[in-house]
C-alpha positions as CSV (number, residue, x, y, z in Angstrom):
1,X,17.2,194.9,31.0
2,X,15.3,191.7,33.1
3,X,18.0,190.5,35.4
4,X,18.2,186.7,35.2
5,X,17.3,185.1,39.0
6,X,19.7,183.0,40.5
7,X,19.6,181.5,44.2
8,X,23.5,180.5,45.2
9,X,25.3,179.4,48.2
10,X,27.3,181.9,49.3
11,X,28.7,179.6,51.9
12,X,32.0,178.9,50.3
13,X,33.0,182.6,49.2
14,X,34.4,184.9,49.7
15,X,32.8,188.0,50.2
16,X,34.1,192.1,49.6
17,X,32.2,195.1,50.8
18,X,34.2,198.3,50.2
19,X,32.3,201.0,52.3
20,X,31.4,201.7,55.5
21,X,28.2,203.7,55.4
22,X,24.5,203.2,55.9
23,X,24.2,201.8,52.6
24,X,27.1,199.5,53.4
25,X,25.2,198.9,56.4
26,X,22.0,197.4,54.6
27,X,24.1,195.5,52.0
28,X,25.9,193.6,54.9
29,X,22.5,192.5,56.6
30,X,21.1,190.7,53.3
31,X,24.8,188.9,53.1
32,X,24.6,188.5,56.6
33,X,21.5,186.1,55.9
34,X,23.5,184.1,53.7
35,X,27.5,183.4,55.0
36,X,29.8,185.1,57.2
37,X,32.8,184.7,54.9
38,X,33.1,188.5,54.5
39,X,36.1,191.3,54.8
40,X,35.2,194.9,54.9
41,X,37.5,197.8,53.4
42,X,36.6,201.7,54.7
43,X,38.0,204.5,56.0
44,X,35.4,205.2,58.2
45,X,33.0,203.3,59.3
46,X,29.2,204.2,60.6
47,X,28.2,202.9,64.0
48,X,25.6,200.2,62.3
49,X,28.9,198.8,60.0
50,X,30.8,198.4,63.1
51,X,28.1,196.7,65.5
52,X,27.7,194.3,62.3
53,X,31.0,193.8,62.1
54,X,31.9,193.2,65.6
55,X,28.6,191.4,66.1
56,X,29.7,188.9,62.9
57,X,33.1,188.9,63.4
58,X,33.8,190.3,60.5
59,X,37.1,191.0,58.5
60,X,37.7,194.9,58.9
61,X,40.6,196.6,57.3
62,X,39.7,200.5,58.6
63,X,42.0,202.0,55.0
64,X,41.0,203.4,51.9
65,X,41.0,200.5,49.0
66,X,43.3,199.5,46.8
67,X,44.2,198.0,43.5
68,X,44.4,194.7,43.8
69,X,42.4,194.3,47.5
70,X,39.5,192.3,45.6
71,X,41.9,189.4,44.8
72,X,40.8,186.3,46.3
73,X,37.4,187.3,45.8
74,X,34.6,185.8,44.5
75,X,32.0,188.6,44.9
76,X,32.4,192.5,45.4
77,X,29.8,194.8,46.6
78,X,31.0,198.8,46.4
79,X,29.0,200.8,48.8
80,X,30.7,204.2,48.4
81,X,29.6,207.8,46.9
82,X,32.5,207.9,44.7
83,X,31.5,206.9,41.5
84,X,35.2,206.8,40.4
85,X,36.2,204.2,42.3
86,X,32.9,202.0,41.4
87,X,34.2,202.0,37.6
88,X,38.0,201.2,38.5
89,X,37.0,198.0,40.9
90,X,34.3,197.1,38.1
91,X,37.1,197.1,35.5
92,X,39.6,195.9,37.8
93,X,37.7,193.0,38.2
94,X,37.2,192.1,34.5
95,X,38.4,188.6,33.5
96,X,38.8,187.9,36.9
97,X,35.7,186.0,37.5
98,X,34.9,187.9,39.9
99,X,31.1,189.3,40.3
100,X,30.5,193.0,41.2
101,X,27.5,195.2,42.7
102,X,28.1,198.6,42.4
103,X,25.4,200.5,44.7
104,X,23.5,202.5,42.6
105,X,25.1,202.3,39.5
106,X,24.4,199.5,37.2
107,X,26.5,200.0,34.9
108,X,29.4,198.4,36.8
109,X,27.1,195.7,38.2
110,X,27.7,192.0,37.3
111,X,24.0,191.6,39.4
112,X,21.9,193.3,41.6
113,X,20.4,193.2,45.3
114,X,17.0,191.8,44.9
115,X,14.2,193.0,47.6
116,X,13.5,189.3,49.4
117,X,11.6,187.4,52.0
118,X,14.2,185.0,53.3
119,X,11.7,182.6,56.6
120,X,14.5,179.6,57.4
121,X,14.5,178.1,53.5
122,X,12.1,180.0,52.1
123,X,13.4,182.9,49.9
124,X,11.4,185.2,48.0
125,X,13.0,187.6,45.6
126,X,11.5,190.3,43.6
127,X,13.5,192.4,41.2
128,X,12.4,195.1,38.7
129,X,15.8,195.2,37.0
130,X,16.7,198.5,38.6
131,X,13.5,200.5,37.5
132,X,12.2,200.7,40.8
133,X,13.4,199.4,44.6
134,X,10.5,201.1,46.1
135,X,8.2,199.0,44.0
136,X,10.1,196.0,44.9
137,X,10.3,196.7,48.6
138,X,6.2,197.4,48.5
139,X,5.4,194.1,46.6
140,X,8.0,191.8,49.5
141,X,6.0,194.0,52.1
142,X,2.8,192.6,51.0
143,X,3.5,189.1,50.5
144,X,5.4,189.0,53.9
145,X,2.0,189.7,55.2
146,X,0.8,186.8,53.3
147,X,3.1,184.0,53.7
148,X,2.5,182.5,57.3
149,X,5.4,182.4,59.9
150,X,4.6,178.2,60.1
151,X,6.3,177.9,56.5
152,X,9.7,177.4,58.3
153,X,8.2,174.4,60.3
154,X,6.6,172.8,57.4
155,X,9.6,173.1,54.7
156,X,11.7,171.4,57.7
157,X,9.4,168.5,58.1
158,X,9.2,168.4,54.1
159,X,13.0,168.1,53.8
160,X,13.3,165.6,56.9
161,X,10.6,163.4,54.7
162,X,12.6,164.0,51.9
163,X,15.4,162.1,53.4
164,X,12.9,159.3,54.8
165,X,10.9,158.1,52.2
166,X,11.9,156.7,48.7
167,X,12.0,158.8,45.2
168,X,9.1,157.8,43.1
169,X,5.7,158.7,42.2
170,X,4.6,157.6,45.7
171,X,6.2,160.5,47.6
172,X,5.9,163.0,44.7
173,X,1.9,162.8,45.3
174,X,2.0,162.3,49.2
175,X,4.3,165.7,49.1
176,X,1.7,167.3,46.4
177,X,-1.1,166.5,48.8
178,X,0.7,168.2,51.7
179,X,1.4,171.0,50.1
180,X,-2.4,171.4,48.8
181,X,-3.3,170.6,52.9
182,X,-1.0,173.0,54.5
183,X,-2.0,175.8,51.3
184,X,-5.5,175.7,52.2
185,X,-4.9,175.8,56.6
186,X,-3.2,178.3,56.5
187,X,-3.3,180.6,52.7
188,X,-7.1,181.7,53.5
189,X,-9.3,183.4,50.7
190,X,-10.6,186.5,51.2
């Protein structure tokens, strides 16, 4: 199944990570890119979890979960080895309107983790719906080589314009042409 690609402001939510492992470890950096509105729930934690969490200033409840811990939650990542407990928070959380990512098992996933270039407000995601990470993580390798370490610069410029000049056909072409300027200084054909 093709997972449908969404971009959303995680800036107002709140956010769930039950685990403390590596893998909890790598989930919190992606989320980290995106808000700081999240509470972690382990009984042990690895030394990369804690230096996020103290680093971030995290919410850190050092216990096993339990029912009812994702209320108030808006999202709910389970980063454990215990399969069990994946399939009780995923049903926990039905009719709750509350979305779930269950680490390696998508079958109790309401989405997944995509592999993405993320350069100030440029994001790049690349999903293949599960089938394979390490094709995913190859592909974002290769285009980060691409994609030029100005693009911050010129997407803040583009949004400062945006603000400055009008709506209209008038700064629709002036923005075309700037994108067409700053494609060919700096996208170069082999």
């Amino acid at each position: 199944m093709a997972y449908f690609p969404m971009f959303m402001d995680l800036e107002r939510l709140k956010v769930l990570v039950v685990g403390g492992g590596n893998i909890a470890a790598e989930k919190l950096e992606k989320l980290l890119d995106f808000t700081k509105e999240i509470t972690v729930i382990s009984k042990e934690i690895s030394e990369e979890t804690d230096r996020l969490v103290r680093d971030h200033c995290l919410t850190l409840y050092t216990r096993a979960y339990q029912k009812g811990d994702i209320d108030g939650f808006d999202i709910v990542i389970v980063a454990t080895d215990t399969v069990d407990l994946h399939k009780a928070i995923y049903e926990e959380s039905r009719g709750r309107r509350i979305l779930v990512n269950s680490v390696d098992n998508t079958a109790y996933c309401d989405f997944i983790f995509p592999s993405y270039i993320k350069r100030d407000d440029l994001t790049i995601a690349f999903s293949t719906g599960g089938a394979s990470p390490a094709f995913a993580k190859r592909i974002r390798q290769h285009f980060e080589q691409i994609i030029p370490e100005s693009v911050g610069e010129f997407l803040a410029s583009m949004k400062r314009l945006r603000k400055e000049l009008p709506k209209g056909k008038a700064r629709m072409e002036k923005f075309d042409k700037m994108v067409e300027t700053y494609f060919k200084d700096n996208f170069k054909k082999d």
